[in-house]
N, C-alpha and C positions, 0 to 999 in steps of 0.2 A: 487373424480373422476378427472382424467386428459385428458388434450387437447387430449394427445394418442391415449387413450381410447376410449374418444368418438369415437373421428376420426376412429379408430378401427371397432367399433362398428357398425356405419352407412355405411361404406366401406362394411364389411362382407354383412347386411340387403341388400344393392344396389347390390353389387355381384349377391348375393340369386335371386331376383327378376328377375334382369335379366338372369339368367341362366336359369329361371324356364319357360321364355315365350317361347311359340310354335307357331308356322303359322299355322295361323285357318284353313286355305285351305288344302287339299288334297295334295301326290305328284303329281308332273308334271307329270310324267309316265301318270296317274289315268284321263279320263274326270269328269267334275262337274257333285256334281249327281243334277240332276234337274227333279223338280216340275212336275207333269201334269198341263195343262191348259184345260179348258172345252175350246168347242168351238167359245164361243163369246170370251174370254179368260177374263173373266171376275170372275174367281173362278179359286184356284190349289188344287190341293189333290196330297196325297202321300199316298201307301201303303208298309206294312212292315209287314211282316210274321213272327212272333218267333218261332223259333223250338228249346224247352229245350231238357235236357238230354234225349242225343240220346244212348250214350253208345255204339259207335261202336268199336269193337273188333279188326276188318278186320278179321273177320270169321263171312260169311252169312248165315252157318249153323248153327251158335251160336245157343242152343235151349232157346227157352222163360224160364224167369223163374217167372213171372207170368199171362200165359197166359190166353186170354179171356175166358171165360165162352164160351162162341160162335162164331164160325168161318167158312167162307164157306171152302167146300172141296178143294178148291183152295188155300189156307191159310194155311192150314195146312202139317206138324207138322209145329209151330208155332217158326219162327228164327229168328235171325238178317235182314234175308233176309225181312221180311214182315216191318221195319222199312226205308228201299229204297223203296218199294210199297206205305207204306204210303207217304213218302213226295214226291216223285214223283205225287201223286195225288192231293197230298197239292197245290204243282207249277202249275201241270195244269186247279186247280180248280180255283185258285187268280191271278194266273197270278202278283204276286206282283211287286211291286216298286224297294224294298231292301228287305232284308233277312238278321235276328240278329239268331246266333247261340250262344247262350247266356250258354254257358258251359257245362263240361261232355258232350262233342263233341266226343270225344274217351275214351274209357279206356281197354288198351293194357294190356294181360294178359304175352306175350313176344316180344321179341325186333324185331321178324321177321316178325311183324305185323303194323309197325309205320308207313309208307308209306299208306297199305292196308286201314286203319281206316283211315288219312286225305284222303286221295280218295274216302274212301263210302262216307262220311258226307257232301264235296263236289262235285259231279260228279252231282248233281241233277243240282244245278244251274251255275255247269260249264258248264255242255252241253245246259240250255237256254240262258247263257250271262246276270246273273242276278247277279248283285252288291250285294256284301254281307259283314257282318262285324263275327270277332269271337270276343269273350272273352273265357276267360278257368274258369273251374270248380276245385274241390277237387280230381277229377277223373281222368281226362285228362294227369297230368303228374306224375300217375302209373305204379310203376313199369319198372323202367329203362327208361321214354321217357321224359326227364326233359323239363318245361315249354319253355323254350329259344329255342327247338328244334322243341316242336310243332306248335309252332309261325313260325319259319324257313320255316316248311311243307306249314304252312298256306300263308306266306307270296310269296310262290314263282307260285303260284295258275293267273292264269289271271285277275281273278273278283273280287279278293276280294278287299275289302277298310281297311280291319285287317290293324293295326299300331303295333310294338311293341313296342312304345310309349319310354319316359325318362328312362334311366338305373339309374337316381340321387333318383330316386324314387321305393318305393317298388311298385309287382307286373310286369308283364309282359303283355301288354296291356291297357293302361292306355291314351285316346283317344277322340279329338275330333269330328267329319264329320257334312259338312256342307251341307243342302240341298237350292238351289239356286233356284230364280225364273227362268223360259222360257220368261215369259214376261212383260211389261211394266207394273203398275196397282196401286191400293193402297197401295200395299206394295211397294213402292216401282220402281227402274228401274229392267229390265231383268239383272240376276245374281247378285240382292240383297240377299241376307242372311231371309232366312225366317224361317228355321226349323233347330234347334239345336240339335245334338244327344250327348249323351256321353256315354262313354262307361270304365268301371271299374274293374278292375281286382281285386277281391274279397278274390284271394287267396286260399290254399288248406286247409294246416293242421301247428300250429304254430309253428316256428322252435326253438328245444328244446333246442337251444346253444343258441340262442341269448333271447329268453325268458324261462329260466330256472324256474319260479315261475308258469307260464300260467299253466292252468292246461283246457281250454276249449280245444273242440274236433277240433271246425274249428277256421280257419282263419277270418281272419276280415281286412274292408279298412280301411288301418294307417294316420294316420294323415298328412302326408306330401301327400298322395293323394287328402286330402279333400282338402287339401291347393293348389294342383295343379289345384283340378277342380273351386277351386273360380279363380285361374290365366287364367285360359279358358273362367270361364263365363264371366269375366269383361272386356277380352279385347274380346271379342264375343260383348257385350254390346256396348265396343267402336265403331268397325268395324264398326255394324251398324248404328250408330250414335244415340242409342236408350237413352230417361231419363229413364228408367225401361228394365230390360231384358224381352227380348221375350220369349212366354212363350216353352219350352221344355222337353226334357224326356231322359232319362237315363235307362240304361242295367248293369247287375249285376248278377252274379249269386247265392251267399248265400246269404239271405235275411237277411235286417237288423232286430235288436231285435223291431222295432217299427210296423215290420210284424203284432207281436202277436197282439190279439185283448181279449178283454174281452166280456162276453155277456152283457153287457149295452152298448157295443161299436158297436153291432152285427148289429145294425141301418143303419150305414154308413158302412157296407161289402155286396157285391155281388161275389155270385157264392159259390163254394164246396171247406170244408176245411176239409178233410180226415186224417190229421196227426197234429203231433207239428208242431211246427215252430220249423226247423233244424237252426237258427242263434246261430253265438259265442257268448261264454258266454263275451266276450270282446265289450264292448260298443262300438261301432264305433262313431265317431265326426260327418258323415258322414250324419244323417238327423237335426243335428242342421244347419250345413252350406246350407243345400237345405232348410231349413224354411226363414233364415236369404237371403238367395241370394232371392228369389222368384221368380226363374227362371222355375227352374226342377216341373212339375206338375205332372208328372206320371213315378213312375218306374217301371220296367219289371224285375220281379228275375225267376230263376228255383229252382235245389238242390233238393224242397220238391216234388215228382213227381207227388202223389193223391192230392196235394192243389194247386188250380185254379182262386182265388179267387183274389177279388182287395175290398182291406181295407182303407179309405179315414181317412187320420188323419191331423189333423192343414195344412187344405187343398190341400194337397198332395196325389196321390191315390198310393197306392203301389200294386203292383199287381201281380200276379205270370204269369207264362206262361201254365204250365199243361204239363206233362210229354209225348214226342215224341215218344220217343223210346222203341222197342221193346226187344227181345234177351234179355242181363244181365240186362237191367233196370229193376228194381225193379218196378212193380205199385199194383195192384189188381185187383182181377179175377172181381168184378163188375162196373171196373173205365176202359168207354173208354178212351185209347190212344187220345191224341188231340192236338192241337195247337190255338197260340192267333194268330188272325189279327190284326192291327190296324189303324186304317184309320183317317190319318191330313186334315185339309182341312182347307181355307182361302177365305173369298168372297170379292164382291166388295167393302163392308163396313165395311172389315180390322176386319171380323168376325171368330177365329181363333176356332174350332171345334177338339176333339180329341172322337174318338169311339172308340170300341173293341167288337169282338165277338171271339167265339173258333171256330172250325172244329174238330168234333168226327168225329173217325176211322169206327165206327158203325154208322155214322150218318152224311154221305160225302157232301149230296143233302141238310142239314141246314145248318141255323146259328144259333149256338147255344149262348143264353144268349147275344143277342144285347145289349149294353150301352153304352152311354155317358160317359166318363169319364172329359173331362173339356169342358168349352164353357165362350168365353174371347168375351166379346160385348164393342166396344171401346164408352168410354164417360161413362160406365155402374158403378153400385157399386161394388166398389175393384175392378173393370179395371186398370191393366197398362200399359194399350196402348199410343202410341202417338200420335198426331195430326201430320201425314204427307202430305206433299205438294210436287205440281212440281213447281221447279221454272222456269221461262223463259227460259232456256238455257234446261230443257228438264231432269234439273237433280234431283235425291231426295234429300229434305231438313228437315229437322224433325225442331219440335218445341220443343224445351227440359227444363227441369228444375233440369239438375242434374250438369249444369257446366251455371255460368252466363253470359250474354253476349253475350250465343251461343256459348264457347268457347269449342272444344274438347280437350281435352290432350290425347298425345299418350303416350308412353311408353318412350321414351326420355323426355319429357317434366316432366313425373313426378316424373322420376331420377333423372331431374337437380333442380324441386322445394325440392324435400329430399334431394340433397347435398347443396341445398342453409340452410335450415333448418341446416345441419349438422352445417354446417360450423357458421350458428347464435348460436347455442349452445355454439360453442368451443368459441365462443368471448364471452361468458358470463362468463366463468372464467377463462380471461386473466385477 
């Protein structure tokens, strides 16, 4: 090996790294999305609505193709149109926070309809001024509306928080958003970083030029995504000045192969699993990095539309959302239409809470299937909380153990300790 080389070598690595970092923040355009406060302000919550494949056409009269068993006379014949009914009802029942459209958001049977389907699947929370994010499904860019395009649509929307994220990366979509505190508390000052989302573009179908061997039906997240979302968490991690990441959740829309569950595994699953697990046959990196980060505790997929379920594996929950939409979505005649809630919440004693329940089409007035899905008690076993403090000046200070000294490294700091590195190498075979 020569000096070159190295030097080579650690240049390209340093390059890489820095090209790969993102601003954790939103654009300027965008306000912070932020937190509720209860009224002592002594507690925050956040809600967030998932509504999977919606499958809008832009044709209202689309007919069902597997419609309910039972419907009032008002519902019927049974179209596109009764999947705007539902979530319009969805909104005014939750009144949520944020809003994940978590893929097969559209799928366009012709080119005269691209406009019409980002307008149905948006108009609900355009017209209440509710923040929302997309990702895209296998569906979404059928038939002449390519990914880059539907993003475009979505992108030019007023509310949305949609990124079209890295083009150095596969996928279109591929994102962080940060939810901030309102105010002062144990977590923290007002506009700390409390609640991490991500958000992943899953992909459709494999592309047969560039993987001529693949022979699975979907797509799958490539490795240079899992590698962007470790460059998100850790400089997420920095920001906050956390010795462990805070805990978070992630959006996706084909569900990793770690979906599947066995019946001795059947323990640690709640809720109804109607079908396979539709994941690539292609292994994604993507739940080793979320074991290893120990960040992401809960993720949200769609794709499978009769499976609802949230599957808890090497303590991560994985979860589905349950099929929205009506018209071309596929579901079955005894599986109501539904959607996931999900509700964050943080107390005074930096006690970090994640629930979920659904909302059935036939069953507006419940909640259907209440759960816990994580609960992080600081000080507690396998807590990765930290001991935060106000100092004197009114500011936060964390107590850490993952840099000594109390020392943070940003992102320059540990370019210049790897070029100092580099550069010891290359004097070792002068």
């Amino acid at each position: 090996m020569t000096r070159s080389t190295v030097l080579l070598g650690f240049t390209s690595a340093l390059a890489l790294l820095a090209s790969r970092q993102a601003p954790l923040a939103q654009s300027a355009a965008k306000p912070a999305l932020i937190a509720k406060s209860s009224s002592d302000g002594a507690a925050l919550s956040y809600k967030i609505l998932q509504l999977a494949d919606l499958h809008f056409t832009g044709d209202p009269t689309f007919p069902c193709l597997n419609a309910p068993t039972t419907l009032a006379p008002e519902d019927t014949p049974c179209s596109e149109a009764l999947t705007t009914k539902f979530m319009d009802a969805l909104l005014d029942a939750e009144t949520p926070d944020f809003v994940v459209f978590s893929g097969d958001n559209v799928q366009t049977l012709n080119v005269t309809n691209h406009q019409s389907a980002v307008d149905a699947f948006t108009q609900g929370v355009e017209a209440r001024g509710i923040p929302y994010a997309v990702i895209l499904g296998n569906h979404d860019d059928e038939n002449g509306f390519p990914r880059e395009e539907v993003m475009e649509l979505v992108l030019q929307k007023n509310h949305t928080y949609a990124q079209r994220g890295p083009t150095t990366i596969d996928g279109v979509g591929n994102y962080l958003l940060t939810v901030e505190a309102p105010v002062n508390g144990a977590w923290g000052n007002a506009g700390a970083p409390v609640l991490q989302m991500y958000f992943l573009d899953s992909g459709g179908y494999p592309n047969a030029t560039r993987y001529p061997n693949v022979t699975s039906k979907y797509d799958w997240i490539k490795d240079n995504q899992v590698e962007y979302y470790r460059t998100l968490s850790v400089a997420a991690q920095q920001n906050a000045s956390r010795a462990s990441p805070d805990p978070a959740i992630m959006f996706f829309h084909i569900p990793l192969q770690e979906y599947d569950y066995t019946a001795a595994e059947a323990s640690t699953t709640n809720g109804e699993k109607n079908e396979n697990v539709s994941s690539s046959a292609i292994e994604s990196s993507l739940f080793s990095a979320l074991v290893d980060r120990d960040e992401v505790k809960v993720t949200f997929a769609g794709h499978d539309h009769i499976n609802e379920y949230c599957h808890k594996r090497q303590g991560i929950q994985l979860c589905y959302g349950g099929g929205t939409g009506f018209g071309i979505a596929y579901s079955a005649a005894n599986f109501s239409r539904r959607a996931r809630v999900i509700e964050w919440s943080l107390n005074a004693q930096n006690e970090r809470t994640i629930t979920s329940y659904k909302r059935l089409f036939a069953q507006m007035d419940e909640k259907h299937e209440e759960e816990t899905l994580f609960t992080q008690i600081p000080g507690g076993a396998g807590s990765s909380e930290d001991t935060v403090t106000t100092g004197p000046s009114g500011n936060s200070t964390s107590t850490t153990s993952g840099a000594p000294f109390g020392v943070k490294m940003d992102l320059a700091t540990v370019l210049l300790v790897l070029l100092a590195i580099a550069f010891g190498a290359v004097s070792q075979l002068e």
